[in-house]
MARFI-829639 format. One line per field, with one value per residue: residue number from 1; chain; x, y, z of N, C-alpha, C in turn. Coordinates in Angstrom, 1 decimal. Example, Ala and Ser with C-alpha at 12.3 -4.5 7.8 and 13.67 -1.06 7.14 Angstrom:
# MARFI-829639
num (1;2)
cadena (A;A)
n.x (13.2;12.8)
n.y (-5.7;-2.2)
n.z (7.8;7.1)
ca.x (12.3;13.7)
ca.y (-4.5;-1.1)
ca.z (7.8;7.1)
c.x (13.2;12.9)
c.y (-3.3;0.0)
c.z (7.8;7.9)
END
This chain:
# MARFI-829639
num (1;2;3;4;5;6;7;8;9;10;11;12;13;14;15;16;17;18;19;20;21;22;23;24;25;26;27;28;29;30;31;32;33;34;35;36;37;38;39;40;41;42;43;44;45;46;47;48;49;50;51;52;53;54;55;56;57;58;59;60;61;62;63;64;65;66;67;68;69;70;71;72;73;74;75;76;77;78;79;80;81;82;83;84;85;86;87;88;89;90;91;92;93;94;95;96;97;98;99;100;101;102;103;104;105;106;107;108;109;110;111;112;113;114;115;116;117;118;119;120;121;122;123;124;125;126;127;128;129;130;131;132;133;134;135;136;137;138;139;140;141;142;143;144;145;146;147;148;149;150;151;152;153;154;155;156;157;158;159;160;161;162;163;164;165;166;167;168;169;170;171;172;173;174;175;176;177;178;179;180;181;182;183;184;185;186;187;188;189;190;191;192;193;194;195;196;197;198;199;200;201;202;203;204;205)
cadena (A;A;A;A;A;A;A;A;A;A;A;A;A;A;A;A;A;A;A;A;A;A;A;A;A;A;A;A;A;A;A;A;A;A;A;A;A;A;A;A;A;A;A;A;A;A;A;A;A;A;A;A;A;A;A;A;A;A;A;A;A;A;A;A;A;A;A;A;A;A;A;A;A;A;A;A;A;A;A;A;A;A;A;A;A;A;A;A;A;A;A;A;A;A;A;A;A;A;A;A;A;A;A;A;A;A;A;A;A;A;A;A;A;A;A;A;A;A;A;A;A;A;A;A;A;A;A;A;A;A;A;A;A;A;A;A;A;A;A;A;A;A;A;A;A;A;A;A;A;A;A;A;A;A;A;A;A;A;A;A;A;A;A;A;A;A;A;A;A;A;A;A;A;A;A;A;A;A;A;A;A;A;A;A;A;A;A;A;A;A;A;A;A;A;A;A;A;A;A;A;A;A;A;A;A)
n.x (-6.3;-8.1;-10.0;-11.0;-12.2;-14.0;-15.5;-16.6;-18.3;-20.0;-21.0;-22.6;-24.0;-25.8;-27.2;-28.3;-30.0;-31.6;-33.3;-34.9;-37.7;-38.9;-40.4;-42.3;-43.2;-45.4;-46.2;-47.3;-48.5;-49.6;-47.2;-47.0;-45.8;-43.3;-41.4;-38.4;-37.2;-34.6;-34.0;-32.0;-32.0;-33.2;-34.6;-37.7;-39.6;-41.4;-42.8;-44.9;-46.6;-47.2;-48.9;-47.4;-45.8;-45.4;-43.6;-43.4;-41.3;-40.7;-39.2;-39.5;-38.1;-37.9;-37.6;-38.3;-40.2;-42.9;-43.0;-41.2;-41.4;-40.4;-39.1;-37.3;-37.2;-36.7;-36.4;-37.3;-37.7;-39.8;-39.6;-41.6;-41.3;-42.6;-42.9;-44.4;-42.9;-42.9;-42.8;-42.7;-43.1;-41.5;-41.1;-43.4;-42.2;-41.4;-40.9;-39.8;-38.7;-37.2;-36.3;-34.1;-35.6;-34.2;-35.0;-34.2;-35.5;-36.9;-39.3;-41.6;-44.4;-47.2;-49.7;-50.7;-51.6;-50.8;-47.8;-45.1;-43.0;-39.1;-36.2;-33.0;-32.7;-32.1;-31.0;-31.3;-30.5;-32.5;-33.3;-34.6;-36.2;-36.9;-39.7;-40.3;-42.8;-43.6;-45.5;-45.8;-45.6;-47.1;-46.5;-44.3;-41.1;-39.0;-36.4;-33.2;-32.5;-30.2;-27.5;-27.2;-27.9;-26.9;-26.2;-26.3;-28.3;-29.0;-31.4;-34.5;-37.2;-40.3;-43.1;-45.9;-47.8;-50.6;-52.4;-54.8;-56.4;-55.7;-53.1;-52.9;-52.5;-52.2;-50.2;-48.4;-46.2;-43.6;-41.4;-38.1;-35.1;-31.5;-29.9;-29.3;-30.1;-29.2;-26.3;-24.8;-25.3;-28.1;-29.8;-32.0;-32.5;-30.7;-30.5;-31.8;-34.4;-35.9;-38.7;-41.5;-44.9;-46.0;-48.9;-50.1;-50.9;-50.5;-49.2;-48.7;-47.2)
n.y (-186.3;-184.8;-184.0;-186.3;-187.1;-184.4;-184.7;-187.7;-186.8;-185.1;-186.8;-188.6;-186.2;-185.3;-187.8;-188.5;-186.2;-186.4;-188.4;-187.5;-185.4;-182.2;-180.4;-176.9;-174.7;-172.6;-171.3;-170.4;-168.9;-168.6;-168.5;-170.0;-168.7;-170.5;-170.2;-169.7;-168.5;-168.5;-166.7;-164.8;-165.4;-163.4;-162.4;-161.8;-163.3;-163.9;-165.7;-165.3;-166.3;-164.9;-164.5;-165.1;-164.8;-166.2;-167.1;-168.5;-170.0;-173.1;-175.8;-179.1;-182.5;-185.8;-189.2;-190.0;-192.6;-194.4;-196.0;-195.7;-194.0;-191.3;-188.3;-185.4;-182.2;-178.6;-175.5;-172.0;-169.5;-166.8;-165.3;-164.7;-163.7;-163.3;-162.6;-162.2;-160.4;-160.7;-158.8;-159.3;-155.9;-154.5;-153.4;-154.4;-156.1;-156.9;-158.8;-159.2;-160.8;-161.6;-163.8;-165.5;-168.8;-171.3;-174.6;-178.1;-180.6;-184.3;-185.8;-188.4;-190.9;-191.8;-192.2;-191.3;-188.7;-187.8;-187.0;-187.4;-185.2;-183.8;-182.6;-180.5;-177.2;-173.7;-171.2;-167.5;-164.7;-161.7;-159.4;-158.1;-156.5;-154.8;-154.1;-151.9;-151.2;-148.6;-147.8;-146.3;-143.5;-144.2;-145.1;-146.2;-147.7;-148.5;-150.6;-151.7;-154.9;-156.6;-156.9;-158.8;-160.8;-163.8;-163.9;-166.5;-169.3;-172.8;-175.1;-177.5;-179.2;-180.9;-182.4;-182.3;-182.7;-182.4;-183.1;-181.3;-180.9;-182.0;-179.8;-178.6;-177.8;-178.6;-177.3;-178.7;-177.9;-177.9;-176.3;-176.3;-174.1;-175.2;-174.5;-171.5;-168.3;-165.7;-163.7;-163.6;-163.3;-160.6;-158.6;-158.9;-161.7;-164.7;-167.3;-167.2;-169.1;-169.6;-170.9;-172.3;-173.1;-174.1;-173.3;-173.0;-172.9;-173.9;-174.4;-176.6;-176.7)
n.z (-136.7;-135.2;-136.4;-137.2;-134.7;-134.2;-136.9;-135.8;-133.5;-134.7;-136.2;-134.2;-132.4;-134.2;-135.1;-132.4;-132.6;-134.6;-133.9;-131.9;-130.8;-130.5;-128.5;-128.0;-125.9;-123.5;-119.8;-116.9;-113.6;-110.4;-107.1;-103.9;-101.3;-99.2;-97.7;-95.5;-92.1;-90.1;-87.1;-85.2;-81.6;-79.6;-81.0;-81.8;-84.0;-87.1;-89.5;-92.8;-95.3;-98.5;-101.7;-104.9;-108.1;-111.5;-114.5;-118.0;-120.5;-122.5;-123.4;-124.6;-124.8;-126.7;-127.1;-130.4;-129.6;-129.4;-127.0;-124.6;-121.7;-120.7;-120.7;-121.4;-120.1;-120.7;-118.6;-118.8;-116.3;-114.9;-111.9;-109.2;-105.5;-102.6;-99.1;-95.7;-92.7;-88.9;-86.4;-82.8;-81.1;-82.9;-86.4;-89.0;-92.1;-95.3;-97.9;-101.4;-104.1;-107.0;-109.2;-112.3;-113.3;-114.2;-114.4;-114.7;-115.7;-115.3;-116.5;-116.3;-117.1;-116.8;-117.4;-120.8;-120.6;-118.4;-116.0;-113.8;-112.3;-112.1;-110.7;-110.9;-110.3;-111.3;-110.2;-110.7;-108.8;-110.1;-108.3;-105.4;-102.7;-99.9;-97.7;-95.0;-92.7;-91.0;-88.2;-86.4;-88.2;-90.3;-93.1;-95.3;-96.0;-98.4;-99.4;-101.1;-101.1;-102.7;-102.0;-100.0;-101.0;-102.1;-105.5;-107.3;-106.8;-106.3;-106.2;-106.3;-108.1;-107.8;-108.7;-110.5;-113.4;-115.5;-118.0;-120.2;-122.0;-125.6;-125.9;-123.5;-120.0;-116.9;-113.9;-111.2;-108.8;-106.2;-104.8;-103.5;-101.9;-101.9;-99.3;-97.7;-98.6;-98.7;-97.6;-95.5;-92.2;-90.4;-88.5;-88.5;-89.5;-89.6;-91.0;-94.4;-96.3;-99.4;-100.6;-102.6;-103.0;-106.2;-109.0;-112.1;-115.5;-118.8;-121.9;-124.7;-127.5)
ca.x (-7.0;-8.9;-11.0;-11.3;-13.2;-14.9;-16.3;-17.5;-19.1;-21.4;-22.1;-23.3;-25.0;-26.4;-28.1;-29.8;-31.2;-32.2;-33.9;-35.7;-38.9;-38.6;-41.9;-41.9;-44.9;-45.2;-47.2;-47.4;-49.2;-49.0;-46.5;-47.4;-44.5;-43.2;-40.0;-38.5;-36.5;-34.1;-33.8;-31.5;-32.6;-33.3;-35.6;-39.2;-39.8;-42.4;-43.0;-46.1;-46.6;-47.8;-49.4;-46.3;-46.7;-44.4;-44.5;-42.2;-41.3;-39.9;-38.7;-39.5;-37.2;-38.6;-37.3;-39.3;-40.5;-44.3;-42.9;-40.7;-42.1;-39.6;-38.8;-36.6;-37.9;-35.9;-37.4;-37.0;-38.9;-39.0;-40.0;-41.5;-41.6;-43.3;-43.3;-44.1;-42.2;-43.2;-41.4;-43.2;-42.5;-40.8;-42.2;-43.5;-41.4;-42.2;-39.6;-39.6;-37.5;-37.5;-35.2;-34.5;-35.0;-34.0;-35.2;-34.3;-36.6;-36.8;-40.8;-42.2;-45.6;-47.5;-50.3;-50.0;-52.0;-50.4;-46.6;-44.2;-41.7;-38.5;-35.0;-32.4;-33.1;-30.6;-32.1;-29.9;-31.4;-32.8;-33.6;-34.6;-36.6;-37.7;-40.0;-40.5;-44.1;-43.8;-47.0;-46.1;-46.0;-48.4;-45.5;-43.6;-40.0;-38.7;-35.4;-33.2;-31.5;-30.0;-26.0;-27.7;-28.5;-26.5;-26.4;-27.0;-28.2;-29.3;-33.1;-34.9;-38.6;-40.7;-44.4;-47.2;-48.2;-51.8;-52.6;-56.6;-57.0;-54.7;-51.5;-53.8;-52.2;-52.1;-48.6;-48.0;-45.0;-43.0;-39.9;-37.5;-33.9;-30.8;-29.4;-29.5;-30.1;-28.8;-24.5;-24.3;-26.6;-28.3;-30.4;-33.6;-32.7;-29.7;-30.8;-33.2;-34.4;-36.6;-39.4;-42.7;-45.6;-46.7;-50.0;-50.2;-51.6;-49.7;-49.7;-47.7;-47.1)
ca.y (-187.0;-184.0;-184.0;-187.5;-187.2;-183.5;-185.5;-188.1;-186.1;-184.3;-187.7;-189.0;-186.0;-185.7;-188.9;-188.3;-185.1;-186.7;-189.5;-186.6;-184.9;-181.3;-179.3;-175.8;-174.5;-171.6;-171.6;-168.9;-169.1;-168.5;-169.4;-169.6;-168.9;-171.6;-169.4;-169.9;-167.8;-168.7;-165.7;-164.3;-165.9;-162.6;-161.6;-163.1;-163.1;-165.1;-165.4;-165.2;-166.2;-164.0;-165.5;-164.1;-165.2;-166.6;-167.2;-168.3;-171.3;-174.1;-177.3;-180.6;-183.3;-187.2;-190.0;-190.7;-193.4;-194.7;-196.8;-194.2;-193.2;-190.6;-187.2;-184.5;-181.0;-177.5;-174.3;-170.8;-168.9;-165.6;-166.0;-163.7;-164.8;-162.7;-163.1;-161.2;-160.8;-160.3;-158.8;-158.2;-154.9;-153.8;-152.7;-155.5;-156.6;-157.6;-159.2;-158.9;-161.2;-162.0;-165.2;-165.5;-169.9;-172.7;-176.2;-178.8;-181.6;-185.8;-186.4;-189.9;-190.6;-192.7;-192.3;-190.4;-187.3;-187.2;-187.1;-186.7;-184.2;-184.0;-182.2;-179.5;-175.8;-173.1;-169.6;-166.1;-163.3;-160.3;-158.1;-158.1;-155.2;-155.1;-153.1;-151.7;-150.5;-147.9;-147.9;-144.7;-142.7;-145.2;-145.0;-147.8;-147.4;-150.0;-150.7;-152.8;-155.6;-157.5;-156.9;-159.6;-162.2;-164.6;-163.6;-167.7;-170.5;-174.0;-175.3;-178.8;-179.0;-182.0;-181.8;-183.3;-182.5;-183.1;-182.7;-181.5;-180.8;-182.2;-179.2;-177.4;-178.3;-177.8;-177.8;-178.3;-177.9;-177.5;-175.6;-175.6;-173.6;-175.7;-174.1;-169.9;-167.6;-164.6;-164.2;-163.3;-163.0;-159.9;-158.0;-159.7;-163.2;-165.3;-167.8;-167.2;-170.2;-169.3;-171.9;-172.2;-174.4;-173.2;-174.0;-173.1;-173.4;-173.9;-174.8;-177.3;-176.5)
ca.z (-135.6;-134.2;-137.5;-136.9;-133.7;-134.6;-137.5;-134.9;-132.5;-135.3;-136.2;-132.8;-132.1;-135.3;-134.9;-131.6;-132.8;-135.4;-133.4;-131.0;-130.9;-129.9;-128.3;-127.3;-124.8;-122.3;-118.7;-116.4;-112.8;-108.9;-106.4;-102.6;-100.4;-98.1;-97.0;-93.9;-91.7;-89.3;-86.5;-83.8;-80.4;-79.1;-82.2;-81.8;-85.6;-87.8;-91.2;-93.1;-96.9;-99.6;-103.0;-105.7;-109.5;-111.9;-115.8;-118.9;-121.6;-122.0;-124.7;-124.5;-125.7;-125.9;-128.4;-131.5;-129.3;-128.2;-125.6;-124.0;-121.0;-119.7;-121.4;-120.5;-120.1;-120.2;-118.8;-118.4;-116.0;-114.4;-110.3;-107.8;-104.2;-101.2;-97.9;-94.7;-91.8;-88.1;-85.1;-81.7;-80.8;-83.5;-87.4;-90.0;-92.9;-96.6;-98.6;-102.7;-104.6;-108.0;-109.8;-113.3;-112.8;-115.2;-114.3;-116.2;-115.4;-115.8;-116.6;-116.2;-118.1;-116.2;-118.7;-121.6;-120.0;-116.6;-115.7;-112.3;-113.0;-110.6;-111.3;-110.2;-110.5;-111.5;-109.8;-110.9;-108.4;-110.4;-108.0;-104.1;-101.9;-98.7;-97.6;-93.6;-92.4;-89.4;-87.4;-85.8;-89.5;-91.3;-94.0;-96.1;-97.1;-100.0;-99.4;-102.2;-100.2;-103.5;-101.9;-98.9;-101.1;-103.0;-106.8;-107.8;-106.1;-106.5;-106.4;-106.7;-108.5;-107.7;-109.3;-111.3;-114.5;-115.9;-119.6;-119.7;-123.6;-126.2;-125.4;-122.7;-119.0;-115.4;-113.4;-109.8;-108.2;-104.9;-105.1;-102.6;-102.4;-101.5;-99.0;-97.6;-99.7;-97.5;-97.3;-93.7;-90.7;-90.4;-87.5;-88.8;-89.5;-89.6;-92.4;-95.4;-97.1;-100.0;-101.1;-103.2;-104.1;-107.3;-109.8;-113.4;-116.5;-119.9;-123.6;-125.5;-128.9)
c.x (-8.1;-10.0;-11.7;-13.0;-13.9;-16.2;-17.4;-18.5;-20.2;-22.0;-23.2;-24.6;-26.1;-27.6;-28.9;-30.4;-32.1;-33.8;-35.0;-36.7;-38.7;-40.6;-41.7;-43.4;-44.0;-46.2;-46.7;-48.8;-48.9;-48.1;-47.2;-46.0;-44.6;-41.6;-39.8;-37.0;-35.8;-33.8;-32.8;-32.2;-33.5;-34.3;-36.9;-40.0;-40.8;-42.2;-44.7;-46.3;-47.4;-47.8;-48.4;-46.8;-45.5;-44.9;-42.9;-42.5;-40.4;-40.2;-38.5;-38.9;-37.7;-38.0;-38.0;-39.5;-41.7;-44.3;-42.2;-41.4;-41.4;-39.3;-38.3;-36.7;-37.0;-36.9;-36.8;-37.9;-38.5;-40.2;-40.5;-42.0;-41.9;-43.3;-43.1;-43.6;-42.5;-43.0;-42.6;-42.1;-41.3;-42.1;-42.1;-42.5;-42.1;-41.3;-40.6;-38.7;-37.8;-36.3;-36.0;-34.1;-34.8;-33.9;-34.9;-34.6;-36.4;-38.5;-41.2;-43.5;-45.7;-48.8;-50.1;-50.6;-51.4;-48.6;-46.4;-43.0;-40.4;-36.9;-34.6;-33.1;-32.0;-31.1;-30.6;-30.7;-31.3;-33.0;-34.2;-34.9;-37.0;-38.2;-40.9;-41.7;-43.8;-45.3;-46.8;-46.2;-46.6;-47.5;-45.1;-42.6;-39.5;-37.3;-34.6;-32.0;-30.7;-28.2;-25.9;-27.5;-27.5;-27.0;-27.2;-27.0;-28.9;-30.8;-33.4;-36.4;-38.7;-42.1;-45.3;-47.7;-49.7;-52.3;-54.5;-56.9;-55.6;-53.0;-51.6;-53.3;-52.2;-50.7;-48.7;-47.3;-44.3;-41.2;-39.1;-36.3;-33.1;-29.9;-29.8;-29.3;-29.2;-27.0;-24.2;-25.5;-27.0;-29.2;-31.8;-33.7;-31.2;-29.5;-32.8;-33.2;-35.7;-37.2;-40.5;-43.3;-46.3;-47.4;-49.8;-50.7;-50.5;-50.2;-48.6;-48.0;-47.0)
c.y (-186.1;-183.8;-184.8;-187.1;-186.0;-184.2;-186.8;-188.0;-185.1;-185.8;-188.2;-187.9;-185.4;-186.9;-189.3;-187.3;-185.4;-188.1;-189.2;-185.8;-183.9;-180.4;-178.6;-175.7;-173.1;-171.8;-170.4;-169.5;-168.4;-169.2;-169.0;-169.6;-169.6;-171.1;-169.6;-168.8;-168.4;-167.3;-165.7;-165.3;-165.1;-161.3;-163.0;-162.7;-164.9;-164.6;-165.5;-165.2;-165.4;-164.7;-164.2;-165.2;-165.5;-167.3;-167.6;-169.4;-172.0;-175.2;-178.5;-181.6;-184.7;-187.7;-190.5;-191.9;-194.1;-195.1;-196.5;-193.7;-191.9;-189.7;-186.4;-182.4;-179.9;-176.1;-172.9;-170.0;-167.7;-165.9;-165.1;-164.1;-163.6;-163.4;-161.6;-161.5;-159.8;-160.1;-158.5;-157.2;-154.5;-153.5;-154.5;-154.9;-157.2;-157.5;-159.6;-160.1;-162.1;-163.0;-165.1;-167.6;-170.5;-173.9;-176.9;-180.0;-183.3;-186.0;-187.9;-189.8;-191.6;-193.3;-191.3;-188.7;-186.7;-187.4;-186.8;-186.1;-184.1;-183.3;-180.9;-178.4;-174.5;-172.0;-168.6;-165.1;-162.1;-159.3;-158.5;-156.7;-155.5;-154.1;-152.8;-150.5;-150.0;-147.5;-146.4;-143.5;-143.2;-145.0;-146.1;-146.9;-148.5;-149.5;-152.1;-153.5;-156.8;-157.8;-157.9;-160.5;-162.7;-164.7;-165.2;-169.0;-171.5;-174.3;-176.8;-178.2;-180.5;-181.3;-182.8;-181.9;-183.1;-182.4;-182.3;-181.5;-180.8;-181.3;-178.5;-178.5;-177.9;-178.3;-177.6;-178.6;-177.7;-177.3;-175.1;-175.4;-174.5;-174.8;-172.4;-169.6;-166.3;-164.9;-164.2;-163.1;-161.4;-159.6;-158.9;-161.1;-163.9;-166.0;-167.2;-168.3;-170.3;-170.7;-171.8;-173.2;-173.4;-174.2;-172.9;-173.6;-173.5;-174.8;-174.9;-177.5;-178.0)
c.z (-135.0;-134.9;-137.5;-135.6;-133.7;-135.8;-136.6;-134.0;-133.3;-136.1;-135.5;-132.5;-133.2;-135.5;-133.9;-131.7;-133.8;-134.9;-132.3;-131.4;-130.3;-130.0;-127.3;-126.5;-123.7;-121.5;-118.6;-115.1;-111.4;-108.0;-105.1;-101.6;-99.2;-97.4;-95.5;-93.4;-90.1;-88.4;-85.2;-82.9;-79.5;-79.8;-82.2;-83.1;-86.3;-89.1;-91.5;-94.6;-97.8;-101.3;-104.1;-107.7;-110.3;-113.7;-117.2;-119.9;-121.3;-123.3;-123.8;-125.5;-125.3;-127.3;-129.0;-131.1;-128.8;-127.1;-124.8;-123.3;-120.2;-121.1;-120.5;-120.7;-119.6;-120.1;-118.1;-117.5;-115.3;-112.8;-109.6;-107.0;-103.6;-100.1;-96.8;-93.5;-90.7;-87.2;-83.9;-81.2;-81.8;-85.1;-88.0;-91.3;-94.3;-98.2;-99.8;-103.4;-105.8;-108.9;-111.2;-113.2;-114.4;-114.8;-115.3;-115.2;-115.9;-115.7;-116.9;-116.6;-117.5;-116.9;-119.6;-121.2;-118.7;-116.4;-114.1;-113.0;-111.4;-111.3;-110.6;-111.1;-110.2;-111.4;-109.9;-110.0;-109.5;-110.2;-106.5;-103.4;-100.5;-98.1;-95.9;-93.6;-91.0;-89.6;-86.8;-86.8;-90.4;-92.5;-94.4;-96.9;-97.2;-99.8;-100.4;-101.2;-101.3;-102.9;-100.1;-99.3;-102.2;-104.4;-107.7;-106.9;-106.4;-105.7;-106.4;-107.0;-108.2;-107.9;-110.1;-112.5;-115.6;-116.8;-119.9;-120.8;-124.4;-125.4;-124.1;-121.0;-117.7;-114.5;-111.9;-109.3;-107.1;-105.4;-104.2;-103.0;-101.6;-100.8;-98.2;-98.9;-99.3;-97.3;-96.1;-92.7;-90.8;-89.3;-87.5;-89.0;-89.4;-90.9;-92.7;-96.4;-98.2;-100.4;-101.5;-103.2;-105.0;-108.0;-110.8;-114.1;-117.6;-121.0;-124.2;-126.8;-129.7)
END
């Protein structure tokens, strides 16, 4: 029996891989941080976005179909977000933080050059600094804050996609994080809610 249904299950998916169109591509572009910080009551704290950059690949899967307007898109990317952060009367702030993400996407083809893209997002932190500017020794010390932040957390992408030359594309996206990013309150903020809009270019094989 177990043969039975091993045998059926390399049939099945046997026959929709066989019935799929697979195309690889890589982009690579800017993000703009849209981060936000929740603060103490008693901490008069801002934020302030910094342009961070982000870049990688990704496979596209669609059914040997013309009239198929929906395809489903997996990607790998590597993330860095900026932002700065502003205390009266105390020093500035300027948070680092780099995500290894994986979107996996639902694209709608509204014509055949333009799509909506829309799908969860699966961020691994790689690394996290933060780095404090004293004004009274014009100095900067880089401190690594990665034992703050939650090792993996959950994402949404929602975006547009516009094809300019045959594989040749432009991507734009808004990327926010589900939830804190931060395990516990800390002197500087309470919550951290990391978010981007990011633009790109890319090329589909």
């Amino acid at each position: 029996m177990k043969k039975f249904f091993f045998a059926l299950f390399v049939f099945v998916t046997s026959g929709i891989f066989a019935q799929t169109t697979f195309r690889f591509g890589v982009k690579a572009g800017a993000d703009y941080s849209l981060t936000t910080l929740q603060v103490p009551s008693n901490v008069d704290t801002k934020t302030s976005p910094k342009v961070g950059f982000w870049g990688g690949g990704f496979v596209e899967m669609s059914p040997n179909s013309e009239k198929n307007k929906f395809k489903l898109q997996l990607e790998a990317l590597y993330n860095a977000n900026n932002f700065a952060i502003s205390n009266t009367g105390y020093d500035d702030y300027k948070d680092h933080l780099d995500y290894l993400s994986f979107p996996l996407l639902a694209k709608y083809f509204i014509k055949p050059d333009f799509s909506l893209n829309a799908g969860p997002v699966f961020n691994l932190l790689m690394g996290a600094t933060q780095s404090q500017y004293d004004a009274n020794t014009s100095t900067t010390i880089s401190n690594n804050i990665d034992d703050q932040l939650k090792s993996f957390q959950m994402g949404l992408a929602v975006g547009a996609t516009y094809y300019i030359y045959q594989g040749l594309f432009v991507d734009l996206r808004y990327n926010p994080f589900l939830g804190q990013a931060n395990k516990n309150a800390t002197t500087l903020y309470n919550k951290l809610t990391p978010s981007a809009l990011t633009l790109g270019l890319g090329y589909k094989f």
